[in-house]
C-alpha positions in Angstrom: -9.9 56.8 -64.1 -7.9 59.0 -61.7 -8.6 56.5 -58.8 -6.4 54.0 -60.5 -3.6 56.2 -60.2 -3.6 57.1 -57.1 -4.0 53.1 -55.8 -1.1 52.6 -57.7 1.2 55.6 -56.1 -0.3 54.4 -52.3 0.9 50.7 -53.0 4.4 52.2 -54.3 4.5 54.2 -50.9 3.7 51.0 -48.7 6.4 49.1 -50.7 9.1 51.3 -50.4 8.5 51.8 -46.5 8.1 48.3 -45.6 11.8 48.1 -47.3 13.0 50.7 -45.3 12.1 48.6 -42.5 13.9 45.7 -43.4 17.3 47.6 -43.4 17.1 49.1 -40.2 16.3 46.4 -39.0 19.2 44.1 -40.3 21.5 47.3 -39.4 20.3 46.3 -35.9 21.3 42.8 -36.5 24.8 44.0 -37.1 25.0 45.8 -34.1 24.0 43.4 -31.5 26.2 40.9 -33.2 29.4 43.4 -32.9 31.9 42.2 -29.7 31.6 44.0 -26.8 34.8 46.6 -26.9 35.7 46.6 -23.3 36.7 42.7 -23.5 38.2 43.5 -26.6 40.4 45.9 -24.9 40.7 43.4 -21.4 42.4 40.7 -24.1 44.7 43.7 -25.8 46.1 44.7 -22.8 46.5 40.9 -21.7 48.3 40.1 -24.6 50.6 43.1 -23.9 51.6 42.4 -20.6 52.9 39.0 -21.9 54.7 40.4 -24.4 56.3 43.0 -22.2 58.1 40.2 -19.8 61.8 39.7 -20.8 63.4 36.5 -20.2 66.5 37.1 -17.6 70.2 37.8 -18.9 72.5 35.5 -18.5 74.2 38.3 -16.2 71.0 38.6 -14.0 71.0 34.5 -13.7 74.9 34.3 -12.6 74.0 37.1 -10.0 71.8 34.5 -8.2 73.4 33.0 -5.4 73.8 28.9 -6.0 71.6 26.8 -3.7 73.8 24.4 -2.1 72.2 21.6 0.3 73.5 21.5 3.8 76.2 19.2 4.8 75.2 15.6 5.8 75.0 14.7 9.4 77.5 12.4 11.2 75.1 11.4 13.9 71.7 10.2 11.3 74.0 9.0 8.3 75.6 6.2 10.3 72.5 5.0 11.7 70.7 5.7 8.3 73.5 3.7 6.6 72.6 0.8 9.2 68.7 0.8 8.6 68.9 0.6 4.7 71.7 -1.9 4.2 69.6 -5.2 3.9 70.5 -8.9 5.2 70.8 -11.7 2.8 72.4 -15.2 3.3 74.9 -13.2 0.5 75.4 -10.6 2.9 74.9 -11.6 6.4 77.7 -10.1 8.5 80.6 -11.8 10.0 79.5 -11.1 13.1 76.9 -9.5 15.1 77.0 -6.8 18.2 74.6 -6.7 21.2 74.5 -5.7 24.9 76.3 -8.0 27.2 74.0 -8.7 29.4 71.4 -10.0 27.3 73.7 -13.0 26.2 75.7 -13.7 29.3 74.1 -16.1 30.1 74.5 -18.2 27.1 78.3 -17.5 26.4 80.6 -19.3 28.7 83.6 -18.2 27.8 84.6 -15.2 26.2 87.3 -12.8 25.9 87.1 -9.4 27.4 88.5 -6.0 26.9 87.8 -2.8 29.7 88.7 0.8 28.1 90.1 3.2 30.6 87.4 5.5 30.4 84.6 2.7 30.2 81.8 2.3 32.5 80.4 -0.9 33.8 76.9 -0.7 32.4 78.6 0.0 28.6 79.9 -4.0 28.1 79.2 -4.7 24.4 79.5 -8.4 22.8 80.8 -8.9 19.9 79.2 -12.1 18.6 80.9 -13.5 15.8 79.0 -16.1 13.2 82.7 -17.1 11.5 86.0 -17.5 12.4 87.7 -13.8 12.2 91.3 -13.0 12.2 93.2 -9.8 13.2 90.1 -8.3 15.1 90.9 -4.8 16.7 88.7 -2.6 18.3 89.3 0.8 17.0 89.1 4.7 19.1 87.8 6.7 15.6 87.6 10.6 15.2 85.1 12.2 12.8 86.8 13.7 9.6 83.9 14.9 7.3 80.7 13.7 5.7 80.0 14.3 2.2 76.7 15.2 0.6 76.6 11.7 -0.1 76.5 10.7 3.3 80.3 9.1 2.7 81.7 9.2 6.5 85.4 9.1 7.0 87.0 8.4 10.2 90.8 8.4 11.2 91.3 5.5 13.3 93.4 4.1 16.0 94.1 0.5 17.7 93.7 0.4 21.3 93.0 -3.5 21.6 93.8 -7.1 19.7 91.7 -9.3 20.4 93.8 -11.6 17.6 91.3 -14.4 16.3 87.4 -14.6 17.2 84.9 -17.3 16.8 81.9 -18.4 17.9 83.1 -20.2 20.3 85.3 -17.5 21.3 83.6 -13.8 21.1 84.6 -10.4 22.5 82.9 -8.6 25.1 84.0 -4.9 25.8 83.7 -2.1 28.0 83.3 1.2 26.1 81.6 4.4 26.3 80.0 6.1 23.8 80.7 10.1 24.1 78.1 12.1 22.2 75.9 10.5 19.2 78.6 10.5 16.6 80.5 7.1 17.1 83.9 7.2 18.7 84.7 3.1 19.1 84.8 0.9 16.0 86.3 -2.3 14.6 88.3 -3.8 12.1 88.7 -7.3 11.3 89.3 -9.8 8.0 86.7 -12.2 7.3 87.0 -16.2 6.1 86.8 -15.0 2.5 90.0 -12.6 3.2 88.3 -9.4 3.0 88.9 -6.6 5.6 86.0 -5.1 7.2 85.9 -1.6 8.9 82.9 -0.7 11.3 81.8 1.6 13.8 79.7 1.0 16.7 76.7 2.6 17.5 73.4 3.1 19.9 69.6 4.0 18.1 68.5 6.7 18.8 65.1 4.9 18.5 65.2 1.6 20.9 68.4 1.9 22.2 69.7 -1.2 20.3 73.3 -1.1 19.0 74.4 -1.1 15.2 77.5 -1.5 13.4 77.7 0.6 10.2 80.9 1.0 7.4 83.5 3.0 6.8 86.7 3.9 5.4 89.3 4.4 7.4 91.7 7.5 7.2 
């Protein structure tokens, strides 16, 4: 009768171990499961280091010297002005400009004009594709540019050629002094609009260009 008792007790004992068991081991559980404390503390001390940068004052901003773009450049604005203004039949020019001696041979008659401090080699026609009144050719000096690459010249007749047509162009001796342009023309159109333009050489082929401005 005593044995009874004593399988009883042993089957208590095995029980109550084999539970002891179980909660360790789900304690481990927890444990491996628990976030790893040193990138716990990496994302604290991220989040801090945000927090700590301060906009700027409105006092530290006005401190800060204004960037301001350089001025524009006489001798690429004309030309640039030249190579973006496109030909339509709306806005074909009056007249066009080329070297003299690529079209003396098919112009007859022309008339001329020799500046005093012109060389021989620097004869310009003036080709026009109209009939154009009051046509002057014009000694310019450079005023400013804008940012906007707005070029003003004050201007100053040294010749009238009076009326030009195609049967009657201009050819002129000039010299160019520098890259920024220091001869230019005026004339008025069939329409009755005055044109202002100065004369220039590529710097890329050589070829000349007429570009606008306003005079001064």
């Amino acid at each position: 009768m005593r044995k009874v008792p004593m399988l009883v007790l042993l089957w208590v004992l095995v029980f109550a171990l084999s539970a002891c068991n179980g909660t360790a081991r789900s304690g481990e559980t927890e444990i491996i499961t628990t976030e790893n404390p040193e990138e716990v503390t990496e994302e604290i001390t991220e989040d801090t280091t945000e927090d700590e940068t301060e906009p700027e004052s409105e006092a530290e901003q006005s401190e800060k010297p204004e960037e301001t773009e350089p001025p524009a450049d006489p001798t690429e604005t004309t030309e640039n002005i030249a190579d973006k203004t496109e030909t339509t039949a709306e806005t074909a020019p009056a007249l066009s400009v080329e070297w003299a001696e690529k079209v003396n041979e098919s112009v007859p008659e022309f008339e001329e004009y020799i500046a005093p401090d012109a060389m021989s080699e620097s004869k310009i026609a003036f080709l026009p594709n109209e009939t154009l009144q009051n046509f002057q050719v014009l000694e310019l000096e450079f005023v400013e540019a804008d940012e906007d690459g707005n070029i003003l010249f004050s201007s100053q007749e040294v010749y009238l050629a009076g009326d030009l047509s195609p049967q009657r162009p201009l050819f002129a001796n000039l010299s160019f002094l520098g890259t920024i342009p220091n001869y230019g023309i005026s004339f008025t159109d069939e329409a009755g609009i005055a044109h202002h333009y100065t004369i220039g050489e590529s710097g890329k082929d050589g070829s000349l260009f007429l570009s606008p401005f306003t005079p001064q």
